[in-house]
C-alpha positions in Angstrom: 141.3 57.0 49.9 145.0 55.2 50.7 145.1 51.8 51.0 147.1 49.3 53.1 148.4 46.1 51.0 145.6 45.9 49.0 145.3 48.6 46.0 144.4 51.9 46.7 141.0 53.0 45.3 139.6 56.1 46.0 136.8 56.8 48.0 138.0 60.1 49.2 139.9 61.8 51.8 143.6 66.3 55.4 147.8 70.4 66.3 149.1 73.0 68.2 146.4 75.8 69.8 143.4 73.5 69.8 141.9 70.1 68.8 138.1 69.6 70.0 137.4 66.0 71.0 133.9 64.9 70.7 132.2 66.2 74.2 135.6 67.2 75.1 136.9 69.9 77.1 138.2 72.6 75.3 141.9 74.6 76.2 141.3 77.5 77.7 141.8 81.2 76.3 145.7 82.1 76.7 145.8 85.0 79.5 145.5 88.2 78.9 149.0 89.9 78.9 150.2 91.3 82.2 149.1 94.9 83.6 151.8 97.3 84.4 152.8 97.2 88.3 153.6 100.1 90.1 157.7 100.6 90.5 158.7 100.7 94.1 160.8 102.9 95.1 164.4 102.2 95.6 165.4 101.0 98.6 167.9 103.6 101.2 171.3 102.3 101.4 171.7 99.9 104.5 173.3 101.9 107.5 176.7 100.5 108.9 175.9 100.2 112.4 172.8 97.6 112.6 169.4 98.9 113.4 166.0 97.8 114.2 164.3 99.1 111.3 161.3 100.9 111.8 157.7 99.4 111.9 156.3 100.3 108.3 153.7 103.1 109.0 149.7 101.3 108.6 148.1 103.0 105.9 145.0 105.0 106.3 141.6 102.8 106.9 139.6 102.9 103.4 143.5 103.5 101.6 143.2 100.7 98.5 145.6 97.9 99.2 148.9 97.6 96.7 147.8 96.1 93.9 147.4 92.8 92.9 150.1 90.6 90.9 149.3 90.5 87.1 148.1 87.2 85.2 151.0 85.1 84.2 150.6 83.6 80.8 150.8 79.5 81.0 153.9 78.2 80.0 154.1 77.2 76.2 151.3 79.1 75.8 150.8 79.3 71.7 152.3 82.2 69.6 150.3 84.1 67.4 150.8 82.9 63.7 152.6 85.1 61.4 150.9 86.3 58.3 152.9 85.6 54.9 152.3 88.0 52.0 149.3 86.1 49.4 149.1 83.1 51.8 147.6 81.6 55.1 148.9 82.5 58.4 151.8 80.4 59.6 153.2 79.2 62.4 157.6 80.0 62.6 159.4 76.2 61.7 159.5 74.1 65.2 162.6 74.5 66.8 163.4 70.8 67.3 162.5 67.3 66.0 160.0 67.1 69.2 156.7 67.7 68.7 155.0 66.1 71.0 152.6 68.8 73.3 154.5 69.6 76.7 154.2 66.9 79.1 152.9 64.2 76.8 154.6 60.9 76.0 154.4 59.8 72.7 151.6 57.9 71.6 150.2 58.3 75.3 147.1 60.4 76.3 147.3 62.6 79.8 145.9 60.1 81.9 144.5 63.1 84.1 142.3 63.7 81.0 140.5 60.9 82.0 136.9 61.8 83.3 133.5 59.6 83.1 130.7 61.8 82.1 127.1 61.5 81.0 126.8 62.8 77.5 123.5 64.3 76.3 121.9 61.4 76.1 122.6 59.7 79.7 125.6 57.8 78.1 129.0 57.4 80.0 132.1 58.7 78.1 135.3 60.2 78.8 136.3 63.3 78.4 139.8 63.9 76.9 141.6 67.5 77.5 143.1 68.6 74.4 147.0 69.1 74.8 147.5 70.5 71.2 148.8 74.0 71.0 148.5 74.5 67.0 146.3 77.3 66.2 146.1 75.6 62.4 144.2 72.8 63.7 142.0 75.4 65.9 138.5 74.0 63.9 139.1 70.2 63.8 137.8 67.6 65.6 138.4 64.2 66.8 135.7 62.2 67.4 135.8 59.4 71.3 135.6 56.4 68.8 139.2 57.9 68.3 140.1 58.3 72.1 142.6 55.0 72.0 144.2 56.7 69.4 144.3 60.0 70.2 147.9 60.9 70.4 148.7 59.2 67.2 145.8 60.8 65.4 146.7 64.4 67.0 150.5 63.8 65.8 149.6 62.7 62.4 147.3 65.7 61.7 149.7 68.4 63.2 152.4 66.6 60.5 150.3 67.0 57.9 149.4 70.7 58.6 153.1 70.7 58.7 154.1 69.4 55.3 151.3 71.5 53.3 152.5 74.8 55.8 155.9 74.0 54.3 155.4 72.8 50.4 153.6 76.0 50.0 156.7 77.6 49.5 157.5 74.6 46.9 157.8 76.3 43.2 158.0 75.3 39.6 161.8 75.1 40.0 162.1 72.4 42.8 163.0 68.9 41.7 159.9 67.7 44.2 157.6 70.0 41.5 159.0 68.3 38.3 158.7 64.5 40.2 154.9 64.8 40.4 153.3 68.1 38.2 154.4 70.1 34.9 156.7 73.1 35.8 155.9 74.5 32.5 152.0 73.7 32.9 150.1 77.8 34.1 147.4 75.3 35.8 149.8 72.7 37.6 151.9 76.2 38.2 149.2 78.0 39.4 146.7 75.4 41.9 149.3 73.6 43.5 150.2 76.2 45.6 146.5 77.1 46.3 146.0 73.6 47.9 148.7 73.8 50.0 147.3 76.8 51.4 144.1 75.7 52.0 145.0 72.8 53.8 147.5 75.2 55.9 145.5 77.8 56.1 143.2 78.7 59.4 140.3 78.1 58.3 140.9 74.2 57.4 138.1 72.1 59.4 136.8 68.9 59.6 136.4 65.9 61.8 138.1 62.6 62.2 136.6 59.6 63.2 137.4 56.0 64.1 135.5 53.4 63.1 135.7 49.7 63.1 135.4 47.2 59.8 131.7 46.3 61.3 131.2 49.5 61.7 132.6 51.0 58.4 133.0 48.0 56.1 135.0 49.8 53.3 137.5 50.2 55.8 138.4 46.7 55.0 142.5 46.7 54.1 141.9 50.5 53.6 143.8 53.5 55.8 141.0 56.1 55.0 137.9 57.4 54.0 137.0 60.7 53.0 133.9 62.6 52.8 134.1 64.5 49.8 130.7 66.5 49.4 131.6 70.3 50.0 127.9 70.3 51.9 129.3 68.0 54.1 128.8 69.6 57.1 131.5 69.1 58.9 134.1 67.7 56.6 134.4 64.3 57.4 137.3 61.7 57.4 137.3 58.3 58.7 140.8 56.7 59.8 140.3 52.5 59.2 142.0 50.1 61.7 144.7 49.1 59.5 146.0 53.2 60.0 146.9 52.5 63.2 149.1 49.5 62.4 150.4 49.7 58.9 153.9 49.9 58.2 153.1 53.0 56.1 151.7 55.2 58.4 154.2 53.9 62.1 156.3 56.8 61.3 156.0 60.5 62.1 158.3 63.8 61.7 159.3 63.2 65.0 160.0 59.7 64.9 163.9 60.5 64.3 166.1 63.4 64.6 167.4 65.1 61.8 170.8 63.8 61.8 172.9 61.2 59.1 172.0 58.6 61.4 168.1 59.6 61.6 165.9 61.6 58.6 169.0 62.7 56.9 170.6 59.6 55.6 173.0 59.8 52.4 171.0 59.3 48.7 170.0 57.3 46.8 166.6 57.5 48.3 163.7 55.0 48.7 160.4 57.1 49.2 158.7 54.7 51.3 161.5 55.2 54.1 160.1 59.0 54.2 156.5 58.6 54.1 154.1 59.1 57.4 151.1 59.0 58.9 150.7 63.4 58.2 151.9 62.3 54.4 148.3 59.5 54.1 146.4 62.4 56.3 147.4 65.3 53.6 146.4 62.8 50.6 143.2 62.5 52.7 142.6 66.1 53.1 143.0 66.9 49.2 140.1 65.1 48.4 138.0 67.4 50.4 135.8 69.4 48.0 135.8 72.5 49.9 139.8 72.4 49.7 139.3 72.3 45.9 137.0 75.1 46.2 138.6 77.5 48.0 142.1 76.5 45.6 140.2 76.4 42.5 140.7 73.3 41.4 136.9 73.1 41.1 134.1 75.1 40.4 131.5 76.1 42.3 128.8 75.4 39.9 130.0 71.8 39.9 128.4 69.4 41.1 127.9 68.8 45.3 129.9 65.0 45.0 132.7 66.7 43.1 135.9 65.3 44.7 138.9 68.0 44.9 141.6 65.5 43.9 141.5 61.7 42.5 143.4 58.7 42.7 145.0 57.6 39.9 146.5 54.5 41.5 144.7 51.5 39.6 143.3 53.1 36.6 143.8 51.9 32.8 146.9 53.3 31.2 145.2 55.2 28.6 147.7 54.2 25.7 147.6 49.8 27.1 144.1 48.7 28.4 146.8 46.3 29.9 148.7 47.7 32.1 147.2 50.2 35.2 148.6 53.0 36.7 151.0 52.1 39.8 152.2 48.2 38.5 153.6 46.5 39.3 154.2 47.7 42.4 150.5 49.3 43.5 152.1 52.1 44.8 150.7 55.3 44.9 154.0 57.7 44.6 154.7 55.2 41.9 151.2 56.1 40.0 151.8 59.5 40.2 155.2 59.3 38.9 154.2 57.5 36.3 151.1 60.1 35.5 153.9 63.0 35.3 155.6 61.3 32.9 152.8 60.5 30.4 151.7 64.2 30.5 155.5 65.0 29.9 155.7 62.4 26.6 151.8 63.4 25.5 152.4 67.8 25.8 156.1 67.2 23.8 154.3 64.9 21.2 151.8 67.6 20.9 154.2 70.3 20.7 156.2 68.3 18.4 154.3 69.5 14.7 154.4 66.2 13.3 151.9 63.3 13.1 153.4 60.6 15.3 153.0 57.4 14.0 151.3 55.9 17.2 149.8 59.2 18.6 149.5 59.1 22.4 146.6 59.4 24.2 145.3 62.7 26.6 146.6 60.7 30.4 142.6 59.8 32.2 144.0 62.8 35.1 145.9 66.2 34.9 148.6 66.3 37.6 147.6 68.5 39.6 143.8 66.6 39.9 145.7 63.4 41.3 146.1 63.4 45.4 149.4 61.5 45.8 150.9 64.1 43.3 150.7 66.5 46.1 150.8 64.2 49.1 154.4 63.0 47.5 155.8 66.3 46.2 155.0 67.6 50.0 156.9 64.6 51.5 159.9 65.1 49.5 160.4 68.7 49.3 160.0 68.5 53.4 162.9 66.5 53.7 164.8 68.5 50.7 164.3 71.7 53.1 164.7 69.5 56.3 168.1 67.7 55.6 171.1 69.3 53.3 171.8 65.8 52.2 168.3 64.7 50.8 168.7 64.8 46.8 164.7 65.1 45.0 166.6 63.4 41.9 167.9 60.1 43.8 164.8 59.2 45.2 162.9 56.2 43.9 159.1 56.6 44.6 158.7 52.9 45.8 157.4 51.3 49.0 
């Protein structure tokens, strides 16, 4: 769960070829690829002196017609993912800051998408088309409560398919690594990668709904809400009210270009001028329990309401009843800064061979168990590969 201005608790939360609407129409199948046309033969060089050309000779009655012209494919139809060696099929880096699907405005719908229907059960809705192109996001779904939203909610899933697709490449030797897990850690070494892939990976699926404080009433000062049960069938997430107007989630990857004067401004750093709406979604989608399935994180004989990750924003510090994770400031990077470095201080205390004279305490989460960990190491390592002049060590993980 991410919250908006007030603490964030957990309660658990993750286009281009297709993204289902509730009762929507879905894209069509790209075209088959063209069938090889008959070559003419070349034409006789004109004569000097002008001539009425002859009358082309009528073919024989029953003679098949020439053939017909081959299926053009639709323009920005999607490419077909490349598969990486041990990982999820990718799509190649977009070419520009521009995401947006072709002929869309930002954070407008197609308006032509706009068609009254009677659903199944006599009620009038509105069918959306779905302009996403991301064969990633092929199995999730947005639910109508979401239709006023729908570009934003579209954008902000695409960016977070992009930021896992791209921190799966992160290793125990980037700076973003050593900000949020333990490089020299086999298990933080080991999973991180494997829930980066399962959030990038094809096979991620699960639906996104909208729902109002009356209608949700946890949403209250809350982004999202995550279904975390791995029977949960399909994988739900709810995005509150305050997602759509909080500071924290009003930028996207193609908010700005990737220029000094955009993305790429000179360090020091302030994290909170880098996060987006993908960066909450990926938090979000970490807490899925299939997605700490399939990466391991946990077991299958565990038990159904086992989340994948945890929040560790607002829990005791284990060695000051005190103080809690992420205060002052009740931010989330913050927290999992903060749970790095007790895990840092607790291993070499360990490792040390002497009895401390205040021995610390095991931290209440490993690293790699805490969703921010990976929602901010994704964040910053995007921008470390996206602009020459963003510096992992000169960034300060507050608001």
């Amino acid at each position: 769960m991410r919250f908006s201005a007030t603490p964030f608790v957990h309660t658990a939360l993750a286009l281009m070829l297709m993204i289902s609407v509730t009762d929507a129409v879905p894209l069509g199948r790209a075209a088959p690829a063209p069938k090889p046309v008959p070559a003419l033969p070349k034409a006789a060089p004109a004569p000097k002196v002008p001539a009425v050309p002859p009358k082309a000779p009528v073919p024989p009655k029953g003679a098949p017609g020439p053939p017909k012209g081959a299926p053009i494919p639709p323009k920005g139809a999607p490419k077909v993912p490349t598969k990486q060696p041990n990982g999820p099929a990718r799509l190649p880096p977009p070419s520009g800051p521009s995401r947006q699907p072709p002929g869309a405005s930002p954070g407008k719908s197609d308006p032509s998408c706009d068609v009254p229907v009677k659903n199944s059960k006599g009620k009038t809705i509105h069918k959306r088309c779905d302009t996403s192109n991301d064969p990633l996001l092929a199995h999730i779904t947005i639910d109508s409560s979401c239709a006023a939203h729908e570009a934003k909610v579209k954008t902000a899933l695409t960016d977070a398919i992009t930021l896992a697709t791209t921190a799966h490449g992160m290793g125990p030797a980037d700076q973003a690594f050593k900000n949020y897990f333990l490089p020299t850690d086999p298990d933080d070494v080991g999973t991180v990668p494997k829930v980066f892939a399962a959030i990038a990976g094809s096979k991620m699926s699960m639906k996104v709904t909208c729902p109002t404080e009356a209608q949700e009433p946890s949403c209250k000062g809350t982004l999202a809400l995550t279904d975390t049960k791995r029977s949960a069938n399909p994988p739900t997430m709810r995005l509150c009210p305050v997602f759509f107007t909080d500071h924290e989630t009003q930028l996207d990857l193609n908010s700005k270009l990737f220029t000094p004067t955009g993305w790429c401004t000179a360090p020091p750093h302030t994290l909170g001028n880098f996060v987006t709406a993908g960066h909450t979604i990926l938090h979000e989608m970490t807490h899925f329990g299939y997605i700490g399935l399939q990466a391991g994180l946990i077991q299958p004989t565990d038990n159904d309401d086992t989340a994948g990750t945890l929040d560790i924003l607002g829990k005791n510090d284990e060695n000051d009843g005190r103080k809690k994770y992420g205060s002052p400031s009740r931010y989330a990077p913050a927290a999992a800064r903060t749970l790095q470095q007790h895990w840092v201080a607790f291993q070499a205390q360990q490792a040390s061979g002497t009895k401390p004279q205040k021995p610390l305490k095991t931290p209440p989460l490993a690293p790699m168990e805490n969703a921010e960990s990976y929602a901010a190491a994704a964040t910053e390592f995007y921008f470390a590969h996206k602009c020459p002049n963003f510096d992992p060590t000169q960034v300060t993980a507050a608001p």
